[in-house]
C-alpha positions as CSV (number, residue, x, y, z in Angstrom):
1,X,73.7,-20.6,168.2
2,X,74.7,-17.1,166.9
3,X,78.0,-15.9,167.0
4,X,79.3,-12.0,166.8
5,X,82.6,-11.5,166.0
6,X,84.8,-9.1,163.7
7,X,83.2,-9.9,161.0
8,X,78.6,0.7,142.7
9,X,79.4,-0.4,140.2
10,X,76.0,-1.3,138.5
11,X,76.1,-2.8,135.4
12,X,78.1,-1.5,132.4
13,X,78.2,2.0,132.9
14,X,77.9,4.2,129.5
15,X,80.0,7.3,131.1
16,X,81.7,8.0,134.2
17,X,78.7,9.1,135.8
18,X,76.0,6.8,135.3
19,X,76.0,4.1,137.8
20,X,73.8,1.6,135.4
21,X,71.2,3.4,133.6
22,X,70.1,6.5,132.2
23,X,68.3,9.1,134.7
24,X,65.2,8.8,132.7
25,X,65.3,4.7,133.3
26,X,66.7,5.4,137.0
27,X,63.5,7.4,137.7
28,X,61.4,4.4,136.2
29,X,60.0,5.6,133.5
30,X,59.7,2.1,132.4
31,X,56.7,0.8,134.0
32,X,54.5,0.2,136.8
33,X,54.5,-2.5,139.4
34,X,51.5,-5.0,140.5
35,X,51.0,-6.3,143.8
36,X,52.5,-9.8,142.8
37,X,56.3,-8.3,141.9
38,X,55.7,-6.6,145.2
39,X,54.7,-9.9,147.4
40,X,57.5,-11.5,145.9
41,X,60.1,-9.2,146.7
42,X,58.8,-8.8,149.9
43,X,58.8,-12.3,150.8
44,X,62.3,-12.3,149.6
45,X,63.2,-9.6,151.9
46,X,61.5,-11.1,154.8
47,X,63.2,-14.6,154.3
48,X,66.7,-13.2,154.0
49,X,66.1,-11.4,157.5
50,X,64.9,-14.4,159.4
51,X,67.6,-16.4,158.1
52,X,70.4,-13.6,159.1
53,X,68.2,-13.2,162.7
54,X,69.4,-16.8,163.2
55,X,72.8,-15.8,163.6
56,X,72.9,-11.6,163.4
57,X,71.5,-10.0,167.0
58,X,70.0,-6.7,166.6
59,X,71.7,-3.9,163.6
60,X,68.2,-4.1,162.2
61,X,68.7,-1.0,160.2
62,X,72.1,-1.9,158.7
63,X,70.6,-5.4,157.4
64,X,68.1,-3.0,155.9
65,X,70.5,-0.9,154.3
66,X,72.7,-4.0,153.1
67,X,69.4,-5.7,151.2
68,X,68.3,-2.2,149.2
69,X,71.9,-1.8,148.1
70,X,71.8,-5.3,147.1
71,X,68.3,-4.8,145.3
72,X,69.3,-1.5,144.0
73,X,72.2,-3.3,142.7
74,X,74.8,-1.4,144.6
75,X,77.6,-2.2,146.9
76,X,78.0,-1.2,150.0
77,X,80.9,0.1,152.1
78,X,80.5,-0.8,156.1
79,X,82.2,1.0,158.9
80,X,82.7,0.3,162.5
81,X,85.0,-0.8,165.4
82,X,86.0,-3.9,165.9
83,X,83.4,-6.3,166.9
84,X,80.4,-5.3,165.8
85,X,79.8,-8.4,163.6
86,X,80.8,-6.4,160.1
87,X,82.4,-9.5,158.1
88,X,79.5,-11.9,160.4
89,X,77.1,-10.2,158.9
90,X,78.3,-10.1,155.0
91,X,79.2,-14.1,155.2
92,X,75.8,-14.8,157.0
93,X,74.1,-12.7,154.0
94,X,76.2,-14.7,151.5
95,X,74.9,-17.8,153.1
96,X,71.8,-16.6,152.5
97,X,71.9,-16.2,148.9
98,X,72.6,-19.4,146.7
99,X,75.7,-17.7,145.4
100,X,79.4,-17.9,145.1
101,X,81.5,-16.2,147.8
102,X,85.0,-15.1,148.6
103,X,86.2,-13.3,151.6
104,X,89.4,-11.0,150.7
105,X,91.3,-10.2,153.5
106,X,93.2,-6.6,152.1
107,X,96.6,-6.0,153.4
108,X,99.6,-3.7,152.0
109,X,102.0,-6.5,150.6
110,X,98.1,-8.0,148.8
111,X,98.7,-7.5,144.8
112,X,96.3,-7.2,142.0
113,X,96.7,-10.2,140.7
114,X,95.7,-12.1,143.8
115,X,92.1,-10.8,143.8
116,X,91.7,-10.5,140.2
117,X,93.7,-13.8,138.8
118,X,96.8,-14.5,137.0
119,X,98.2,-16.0,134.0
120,X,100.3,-18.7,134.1
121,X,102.3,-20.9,131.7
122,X,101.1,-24.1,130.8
123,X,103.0,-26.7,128.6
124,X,100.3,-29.5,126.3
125,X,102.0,-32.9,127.3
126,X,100.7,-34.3,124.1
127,X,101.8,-32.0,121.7
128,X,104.9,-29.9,123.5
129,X,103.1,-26.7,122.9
130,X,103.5,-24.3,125.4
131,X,100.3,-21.6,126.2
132,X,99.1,-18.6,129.2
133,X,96.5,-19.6,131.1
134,X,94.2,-17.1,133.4
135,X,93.3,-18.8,136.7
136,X,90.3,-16.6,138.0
137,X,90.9,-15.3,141.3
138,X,88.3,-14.3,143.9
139,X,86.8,-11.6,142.5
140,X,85.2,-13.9,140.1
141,X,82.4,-14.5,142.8
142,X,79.0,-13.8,142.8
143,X,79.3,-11.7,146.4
144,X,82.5,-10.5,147.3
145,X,83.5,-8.9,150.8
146,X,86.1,-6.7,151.0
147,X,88.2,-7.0,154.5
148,X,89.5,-3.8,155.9
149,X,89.8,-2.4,152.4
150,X,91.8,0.4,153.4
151,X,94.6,-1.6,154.4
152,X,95.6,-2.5,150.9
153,X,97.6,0.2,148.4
154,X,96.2,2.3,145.9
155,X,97.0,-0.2,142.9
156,X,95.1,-3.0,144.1
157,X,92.5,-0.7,145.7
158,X,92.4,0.4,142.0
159,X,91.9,-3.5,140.3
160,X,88.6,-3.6,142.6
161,X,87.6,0.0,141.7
162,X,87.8,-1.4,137.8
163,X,85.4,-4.7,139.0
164,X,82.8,-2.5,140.9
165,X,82.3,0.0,138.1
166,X,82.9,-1.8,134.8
167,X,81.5,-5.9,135.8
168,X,85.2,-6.9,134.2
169,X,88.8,-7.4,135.1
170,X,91.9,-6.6,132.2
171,X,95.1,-9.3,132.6
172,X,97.1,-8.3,130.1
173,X,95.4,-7.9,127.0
174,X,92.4,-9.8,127.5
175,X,89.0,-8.6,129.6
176,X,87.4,-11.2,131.5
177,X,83.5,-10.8,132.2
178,X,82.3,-10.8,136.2
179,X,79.4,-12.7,137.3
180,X,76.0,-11.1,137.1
181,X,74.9,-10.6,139.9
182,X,77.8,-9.2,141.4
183,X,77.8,-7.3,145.0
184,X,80.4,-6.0,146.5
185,X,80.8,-5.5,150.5
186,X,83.7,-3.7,151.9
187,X,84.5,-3.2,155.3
188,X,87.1,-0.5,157.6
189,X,88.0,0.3,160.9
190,X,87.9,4.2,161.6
191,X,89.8,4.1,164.6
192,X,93.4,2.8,163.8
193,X,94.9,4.7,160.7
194,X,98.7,4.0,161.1
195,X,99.8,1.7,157.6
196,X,96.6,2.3,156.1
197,X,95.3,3.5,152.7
198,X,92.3,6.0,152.8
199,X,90.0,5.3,150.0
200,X,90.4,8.2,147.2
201,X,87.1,10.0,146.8
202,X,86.6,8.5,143.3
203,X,86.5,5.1,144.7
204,X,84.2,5.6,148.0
205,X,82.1,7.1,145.2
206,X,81.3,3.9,143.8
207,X,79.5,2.6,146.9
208,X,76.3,3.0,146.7
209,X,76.0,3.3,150.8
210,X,78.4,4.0,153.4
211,X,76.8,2.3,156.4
212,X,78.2,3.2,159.7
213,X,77.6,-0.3,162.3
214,X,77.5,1.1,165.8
215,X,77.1,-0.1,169.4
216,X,74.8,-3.0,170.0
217,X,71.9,-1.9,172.6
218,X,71.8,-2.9,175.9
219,X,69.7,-5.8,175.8
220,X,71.1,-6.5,172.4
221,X,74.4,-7.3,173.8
222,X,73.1,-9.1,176.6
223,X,72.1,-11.8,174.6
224,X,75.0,-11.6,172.2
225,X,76.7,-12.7,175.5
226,X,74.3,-15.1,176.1
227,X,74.3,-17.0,173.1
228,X,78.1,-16.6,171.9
229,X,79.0,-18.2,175.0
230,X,76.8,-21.5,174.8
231,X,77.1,-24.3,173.0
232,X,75.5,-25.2,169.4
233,X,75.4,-23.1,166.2
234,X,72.7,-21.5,163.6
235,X,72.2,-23.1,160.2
236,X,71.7,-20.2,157.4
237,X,69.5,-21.8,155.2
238,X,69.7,-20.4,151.2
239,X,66.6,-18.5,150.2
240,X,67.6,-17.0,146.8
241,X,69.3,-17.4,143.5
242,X,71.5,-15.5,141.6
243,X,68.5,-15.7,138.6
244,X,66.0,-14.9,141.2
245,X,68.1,-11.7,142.5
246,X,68.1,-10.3,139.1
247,X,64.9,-10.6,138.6
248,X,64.5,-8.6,141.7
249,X,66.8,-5.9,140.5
250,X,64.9,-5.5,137.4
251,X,61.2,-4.9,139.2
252,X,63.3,-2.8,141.6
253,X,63.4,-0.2,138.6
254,X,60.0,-0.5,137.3
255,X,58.6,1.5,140.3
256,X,57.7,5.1,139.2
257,X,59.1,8.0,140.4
258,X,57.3,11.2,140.1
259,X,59.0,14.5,139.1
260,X,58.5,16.1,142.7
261,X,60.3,13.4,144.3
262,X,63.0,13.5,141.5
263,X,63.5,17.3,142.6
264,X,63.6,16.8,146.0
265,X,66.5,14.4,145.5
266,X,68.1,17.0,143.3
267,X,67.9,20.0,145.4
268,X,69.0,17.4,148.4
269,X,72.4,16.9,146.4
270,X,72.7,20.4,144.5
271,X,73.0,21.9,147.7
272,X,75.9,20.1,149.2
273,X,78.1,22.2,146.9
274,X,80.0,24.9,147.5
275,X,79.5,28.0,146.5
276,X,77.2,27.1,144.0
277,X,73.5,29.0,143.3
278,X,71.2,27.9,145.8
279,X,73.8,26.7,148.2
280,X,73.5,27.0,151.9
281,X,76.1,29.6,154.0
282,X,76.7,26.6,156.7
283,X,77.5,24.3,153.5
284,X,80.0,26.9,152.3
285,X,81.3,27.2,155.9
286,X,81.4,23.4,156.1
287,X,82.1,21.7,153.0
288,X,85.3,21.9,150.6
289,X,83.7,19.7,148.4
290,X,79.6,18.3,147.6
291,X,77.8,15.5,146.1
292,X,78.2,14.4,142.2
293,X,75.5,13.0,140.0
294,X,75.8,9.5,141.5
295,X,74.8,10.7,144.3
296,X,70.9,11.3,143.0
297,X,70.8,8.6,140.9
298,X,71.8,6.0,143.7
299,X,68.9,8.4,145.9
300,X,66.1,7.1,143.4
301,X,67.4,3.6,143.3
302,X,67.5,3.6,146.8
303,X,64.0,5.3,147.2
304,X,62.8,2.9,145.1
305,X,63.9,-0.3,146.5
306,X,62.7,0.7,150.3
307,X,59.3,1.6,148.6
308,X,58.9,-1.7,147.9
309,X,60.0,-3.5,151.1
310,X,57.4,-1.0,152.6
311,X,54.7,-2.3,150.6
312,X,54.2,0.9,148.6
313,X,54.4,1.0,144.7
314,X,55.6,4.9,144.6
315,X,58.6,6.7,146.0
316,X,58.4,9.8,148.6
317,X,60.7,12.5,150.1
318,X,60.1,10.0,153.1
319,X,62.3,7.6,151.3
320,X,64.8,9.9,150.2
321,X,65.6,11.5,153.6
322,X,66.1,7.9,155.3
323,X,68.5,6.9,152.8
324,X,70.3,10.7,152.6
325,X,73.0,9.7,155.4
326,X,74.2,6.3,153.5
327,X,74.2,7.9,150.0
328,X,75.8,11.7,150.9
329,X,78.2,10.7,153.9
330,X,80.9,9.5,151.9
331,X,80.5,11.3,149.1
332,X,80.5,14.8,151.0
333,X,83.9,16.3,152.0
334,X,83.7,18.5,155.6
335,X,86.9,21.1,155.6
336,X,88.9,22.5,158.6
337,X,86.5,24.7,160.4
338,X,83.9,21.8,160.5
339,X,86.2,19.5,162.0
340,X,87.5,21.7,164.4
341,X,83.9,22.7,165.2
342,X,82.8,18.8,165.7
343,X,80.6,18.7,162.9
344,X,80.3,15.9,160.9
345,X,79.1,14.7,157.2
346,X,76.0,13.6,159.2
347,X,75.7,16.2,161.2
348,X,75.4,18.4,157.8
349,X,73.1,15.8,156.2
350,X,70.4,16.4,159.1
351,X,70.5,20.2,158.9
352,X,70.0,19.7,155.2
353,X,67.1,17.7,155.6
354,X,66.0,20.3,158.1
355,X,65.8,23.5,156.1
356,X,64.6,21.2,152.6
357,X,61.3,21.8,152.4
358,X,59.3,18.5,151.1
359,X,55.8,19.3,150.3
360,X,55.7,20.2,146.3
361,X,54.1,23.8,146.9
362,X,57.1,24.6,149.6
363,X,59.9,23.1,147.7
364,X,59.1,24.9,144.4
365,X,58.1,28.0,145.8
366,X,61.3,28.6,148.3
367,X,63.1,31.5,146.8
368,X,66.6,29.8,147.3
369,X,65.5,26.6,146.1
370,X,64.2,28.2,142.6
371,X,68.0,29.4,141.8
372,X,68.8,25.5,141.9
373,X,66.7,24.4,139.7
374,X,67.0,27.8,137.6
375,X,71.2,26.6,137.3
């Protein structure tokens, strides 16, 4: 029966900046898609949610969320009280996928070495000879989820930033390749800071989403009571491969993306900072600090991947504004006078898609807008 309990780094990146790809191939200049790449990723999408149902009641949008980041390939930072299901949902998605998976549990005495592998002295009984050995350590899974990530200091915070980002970990003098696919889930609590480690900005910044898991629905968490209180217990049955994922990922950018769409996303992003042409006055009374390049780039991927699971073979501003509040939350920074005021990253997300205008005619034509795209 199902149980709820407590429980971007793309691929070798050519700058700091670019998650995977260039813009150009982000935007999918590559190619179109037919109707038979869409069925299958469909059906994939469909599978992975029945078999998650089994176990998972209700957080229908976050599952969402968690399967375009993993098509996008992206990772994905989760945030929530305790008890919302957060790591149950992560290991029932790895128990959908016919990969390898480790569960770190971050705390402040955990080291490097203990989620990235160590070396260690071995002596050849035949011949005397004494050599180092690297025994891989977790992160040398296919899907990795990250325990109360903040809970861990800054160096070994800084060993997963190198494994999201560059696909590798350095022991001493030697690289050591990741899997492929590799798909990183963190979770935090945002109610108990005492002994923890915020994430530095640079870091949050390679998550592709910051999902925020609230409340369970009335109903919802009636029969969360129901069944976690019974006997017996769903089986998560394996749906997809590792091969099959990355095949997934690579129809994921085929899907076209046209320019009007692309300058949505921009002048979504180019607004959020401060004091910048085009910007806002409640962003430069709100915000010390506004969106980076990744931020777009992880829009389109995004955009594209919910195009698909909707059975579309193009990207709109539709897709762009429901994935705005994952991508910009954590990568926006609200100062003193918002707090103070009670407004929130998400609060300015939703008043920025309010004054955007989306139709091509509007969003060219707005004389603030032009200054953006005239920078």
């Amino acid at each position: 029966m199902p149980m709820n309990d407590e429980a971007t780094g793309l691929s070798e990146p050519d700058d700091e900046t670019t998650p995977d790809a260039t813009p150009d191939a982000a935007a999918g200049d590559g190619g179109d898609v037919d109707g038979e790449s869409i069925e299958r990723l469909n059906a994939a999408y469909l599978k992975i949610r029945e078999q998650m149902g089994r176990v998972i009641v209700g957080q229908d949008s976050v599952i969402e969320q968690l399967l375009i980041a993993l098509f996008s390939r992206g990772h994905c930072m989760l945030e929530g009280v305790p008890g919302l299901a957060k790591t149950l949902m992560i290991s029932t998605l790895s128990r959908s996928l016919s990969m390898g998976f480790a569960r770190i549990q971050f705390t402040p005495d955990l080291m490097p070495s203990d989620i990235t592998g160590t070396e260690v002295l071995q002596e050849n009984r035949e011949t005397g000879e004494r050599a180092f050995r690297f025994i891989e350590g977790p992160l040398f899974h296919e899907v990795i989820l990250a325990d109360e990530i903040n809970r861990t200091p800054p160096k070994t915070q800084a060993a997963l930033l190198e494994a999201m980002q560059e696909r590798q970990v350095t022991v001493g003098r030697e690289r050591h390749e990741l899997s492929d696919p590799f798909f990183v889930l963190a979770t935090q609590n945002p109610i108990e800071q005492e002994g923890t480690y915020p994430l530095p900005e640079a870091q949050q910044d390679r998550f592709m989403f910051k999902v925020v898991v609230d409340y369970p629905s009335f109903l919802e968490e009636r029969q969360i009571a129901k069944q976690t209180t019974s006997v017996g217990e769903a089986d998560v049955e394996p749906v997809l491969t590792g091969q099959e994922i990355l095949e997934l990922q690579q129809i994921v950018r085929q899907v076209p993306v046209t320019d009007h769409v692309v300058d949505y996303a921009l002048a979504l992003v180019r607004q959020t900072r401060v004091e910048q042409p085009g910007c806002p006055e409640f962003i430069n009374n709100w915000l010390s600090w506004g969106a980076g390049p990744r931020a777009v780039q992880f829009l389109l991927l995004g955009g594209k991947s919910r195009a698909l699971l909707s059975g579309r073979t193009h990207v709109s501003t539709e897709d762009i504004q429901a994935l705005a509040a994952p991508v910009l939350r954590h990568r926006i920074v609200t100062n003193f006078a918002a707090e103070s005021d009670g407004v929130t990253p998400d609060t300015v997300i939703e008043k920025l898609i309010a004054e955007t205008p989306s139709k091509e005619g509007e969003l060219t034509s707005d004389p603030r807008l032009q200054k953006i795209f005239a920078a």
